[in-house]
N, C-alpha and C positions, 0 to 999 in steps of 0.2 A: 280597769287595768290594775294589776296589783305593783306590790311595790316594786319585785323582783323583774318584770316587763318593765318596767318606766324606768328602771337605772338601765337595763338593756337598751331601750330606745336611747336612752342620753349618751351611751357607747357606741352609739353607732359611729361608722367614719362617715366626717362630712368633709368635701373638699375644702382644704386651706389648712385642716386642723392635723394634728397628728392622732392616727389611730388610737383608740382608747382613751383619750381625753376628753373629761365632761366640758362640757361650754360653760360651765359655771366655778374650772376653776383655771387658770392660767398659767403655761408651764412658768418655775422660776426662773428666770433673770437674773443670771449671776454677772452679770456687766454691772449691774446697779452696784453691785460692792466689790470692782476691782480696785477702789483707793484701800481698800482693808491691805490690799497687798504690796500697794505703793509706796504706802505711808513707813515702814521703816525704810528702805532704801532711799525715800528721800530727806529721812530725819540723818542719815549717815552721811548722805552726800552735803548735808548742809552745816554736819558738823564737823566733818573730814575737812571737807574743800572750804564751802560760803565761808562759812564764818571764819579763818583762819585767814583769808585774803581780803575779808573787811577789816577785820584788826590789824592785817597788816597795814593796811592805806592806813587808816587811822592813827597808828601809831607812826606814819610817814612826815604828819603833819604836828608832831606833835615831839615838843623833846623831855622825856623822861629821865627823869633820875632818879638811882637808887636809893629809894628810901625817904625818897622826897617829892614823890609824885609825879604829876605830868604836865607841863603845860601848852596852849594851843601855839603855834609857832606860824602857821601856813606851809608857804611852799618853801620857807627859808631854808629848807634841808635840801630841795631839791636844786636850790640855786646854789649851795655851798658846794653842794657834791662838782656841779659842771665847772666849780670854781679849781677844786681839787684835781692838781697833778699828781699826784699817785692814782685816782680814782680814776684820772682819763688814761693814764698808764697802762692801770691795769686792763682797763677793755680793750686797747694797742695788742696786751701780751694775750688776754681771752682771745682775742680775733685770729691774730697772728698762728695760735696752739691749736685753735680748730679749724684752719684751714688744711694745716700740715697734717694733724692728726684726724683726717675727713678724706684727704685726697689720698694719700699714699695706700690708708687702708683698702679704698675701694678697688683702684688700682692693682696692687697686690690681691684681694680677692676674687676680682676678675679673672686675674690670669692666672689663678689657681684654680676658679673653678672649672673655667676651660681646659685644664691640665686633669682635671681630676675627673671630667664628666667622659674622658676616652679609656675604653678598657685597657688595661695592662696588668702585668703581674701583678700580685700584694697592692692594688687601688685599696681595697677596703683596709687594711691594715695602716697604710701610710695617710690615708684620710683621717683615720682614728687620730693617729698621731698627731693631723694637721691642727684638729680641734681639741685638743687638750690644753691649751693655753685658756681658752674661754671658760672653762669650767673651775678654774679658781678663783678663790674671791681676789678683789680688787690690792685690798690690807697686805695680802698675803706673798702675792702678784711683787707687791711693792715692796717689801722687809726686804725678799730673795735679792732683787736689783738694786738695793738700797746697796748691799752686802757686796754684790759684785764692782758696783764703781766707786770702790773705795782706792783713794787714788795709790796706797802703798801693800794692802792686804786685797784687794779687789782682782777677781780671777781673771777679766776682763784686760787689762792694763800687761798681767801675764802674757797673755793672748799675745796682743801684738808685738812685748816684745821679742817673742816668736818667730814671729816676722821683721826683724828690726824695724819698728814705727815707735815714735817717740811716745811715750806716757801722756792718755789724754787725762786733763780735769774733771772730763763726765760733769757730773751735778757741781761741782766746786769753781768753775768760772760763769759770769757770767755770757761771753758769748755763746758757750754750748749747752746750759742749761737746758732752753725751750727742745734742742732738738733732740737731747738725751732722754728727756721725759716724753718728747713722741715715740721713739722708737721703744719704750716701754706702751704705750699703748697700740701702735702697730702691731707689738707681738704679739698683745693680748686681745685683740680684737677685729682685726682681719682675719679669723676662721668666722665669723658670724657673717662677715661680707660676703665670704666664699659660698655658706650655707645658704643665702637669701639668693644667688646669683644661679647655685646649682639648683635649686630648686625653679627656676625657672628655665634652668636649659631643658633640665627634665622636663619640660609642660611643652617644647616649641613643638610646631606638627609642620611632620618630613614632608609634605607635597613640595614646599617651597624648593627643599636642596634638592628634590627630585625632577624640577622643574630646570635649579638651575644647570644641574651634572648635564641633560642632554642640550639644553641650551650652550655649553662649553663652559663656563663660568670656573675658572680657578678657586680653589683655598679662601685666598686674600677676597676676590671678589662675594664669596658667598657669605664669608663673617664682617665684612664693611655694609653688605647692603641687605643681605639676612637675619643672621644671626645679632648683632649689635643692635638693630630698631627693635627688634622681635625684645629683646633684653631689658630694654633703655627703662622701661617700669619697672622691672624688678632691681635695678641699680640703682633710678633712682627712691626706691624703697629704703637702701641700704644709705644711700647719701640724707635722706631725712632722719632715720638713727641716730646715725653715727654723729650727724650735725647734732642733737639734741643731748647724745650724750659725752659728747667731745666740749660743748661749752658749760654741764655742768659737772664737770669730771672737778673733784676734790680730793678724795682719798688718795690715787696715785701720787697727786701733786706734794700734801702736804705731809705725808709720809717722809717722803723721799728728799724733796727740800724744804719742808715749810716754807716757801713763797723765795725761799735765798737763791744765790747768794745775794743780798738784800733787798730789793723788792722785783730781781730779776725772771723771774717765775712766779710773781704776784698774781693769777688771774681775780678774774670777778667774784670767783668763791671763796677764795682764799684773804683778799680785801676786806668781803663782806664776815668772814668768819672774825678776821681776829680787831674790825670794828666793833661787833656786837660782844665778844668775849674775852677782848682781853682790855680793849679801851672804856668797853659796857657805854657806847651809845648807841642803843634802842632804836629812838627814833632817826639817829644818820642811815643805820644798818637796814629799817626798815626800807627807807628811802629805794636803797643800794637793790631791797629785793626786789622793788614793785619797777625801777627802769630794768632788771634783770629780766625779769617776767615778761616784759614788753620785748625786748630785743630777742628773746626766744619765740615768741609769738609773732611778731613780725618775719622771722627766718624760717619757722614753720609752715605761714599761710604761703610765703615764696615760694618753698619750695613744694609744697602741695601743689599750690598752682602750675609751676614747671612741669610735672610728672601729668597733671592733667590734661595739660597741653601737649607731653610728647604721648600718651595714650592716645588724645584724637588721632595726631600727625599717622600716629602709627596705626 
């Protein structure tokens, strides 16, 4: 047989193999080197994330001073902090600012995206409208209303008395503080409610209101026992956000009051900012982030778990 037969024979197809492959060589196996591909997203993820949340433990147990190094303390940071009345204050005003600025948004987004998902004249135009608050930054957000509740140049104060209503203090007392600074994110951030909410009316499928119309079922009855469970995921999508970014919300805050009128609008950002940056304790501040971290994490798997739970029900 010559040579040119005998590479023939070894081409031949045998069952198992792929057409045209000699048995003598084996296709490559590119699974053998998908760590080639892994390896920098995980050298990113470990220097992004890991290692910035080990040093921060580390530095929790540990009280550093400028310039004079660090020494091992334990948990005495973490026993000072629970000891500290401004520090339990502030999680009081944290808690307090992200209930109000969590509920009202969702609320209000709700009943605009039910408002906005029925056709009527100019919907597209005045939806534009709706979401235009969302699309500026936070900083900027904050200057404009800094500006309006100024309690003798503030256009606001104008406004009402407009209406004969007495001049409110807005940001300058501290009973109205917390609620002045929600309804700055109220404004800014129940269009993204409404977006997460419209987005799932648009997905609901008609057999249901088709089933209840000849059934007799009114208005009220088909969005109590249709439309609102069919929802209840995509809302509570919105209330996991909103939760996450309502307790780390900083910028509006320290803008607008820096944490005043004195530690009246303190949250746990604000706390932990001018711990580590203007008193410069490191390791109190680190302390401050690693229960921060847990108290997001624990409201997170909550509420994941909630939404999990009304998806089965549902």
């Amino acid at each position: 047989m010559t040579q040119t037969a005998a590479d023939a024979a070894l081409r031949q197809d045998v069952p198992g193999r792929p057409a045209g492959v000699s048995p003598s060589r084996k296709p490559y196996d590119f699974s053998r080197k998908y760590w080639v591909f892994a390896v920098p997203a995980t050298v990113i993820i470990l220097a992004v994330i890991v290692f910035p949340w080990l040093f921060t433990i580390f530095m929790s147990v540990q009280e550093y001073k400028i310039g004079g190094g660090s020494e091992y303390i334990g948990l005495e940071n973490y026993r000072t902090l629970f000891q500290d009345e401004r520090f339990l204050d502030s999680i009081r005003i944290t808690f307090f600012f992200t209930v109000l600025a969590v509920v009202i948004p969702v609320f209000l987004g709700t009943a605009a995206a039910l408002v906005f998902h029925r056709e009527f004249p100019y919907r597209g135009v005045l939806r534009t409208i709706f979401v235009m608050p969302m699309m500026a930054t936070p900083v900027a957000v904050a200057l404009v209303w800094k500006m309006m509740f100024h309690p003798q140049l503030g256009v606001l104060n104008y406004l009402l008395s407009l209406f004969g209503i007495p001049p409110s203090a807005w940001v300058f007392s501290p009973e109205t503080v917390i609620p002045t600074l929600v309804m700055v994110e109220v404004w800014h951030w129940t269009p993204l409610v409404m977006l997460i909410v419209l987005g799932g009316l648009a997905g609901l499928p008609r057999e249901p209101y088709e089933s209840a119309v000849i059934d007799g079922a009114n208005g009220w009855h088909m969005f109590r026992f249709i439309t609102l469970p069919l929802l209840w995921p995509y809302i509570m999508i919105a209330l996991i956000i909103r939760t996450i970014d309502a307790l780390k919300v900083f910028d509006i805050i320290f803008v607008i009051s820096e944490g005043g009128p004195g530690t009246a609008s303190e949250t746990l950002n604000i706390f932990l900012y001018l711990q580590a940056f203007q008193f410069y304790k490191i390791g109190y501040s680190s302390a401050v982030v690693v229960i921060f971290f847990a108290i997001i994490v624990a409201l997170s798997l909550l509420l994941l778990y909630t939404r999990q739970k009304s998806k089965w029900n549902a």
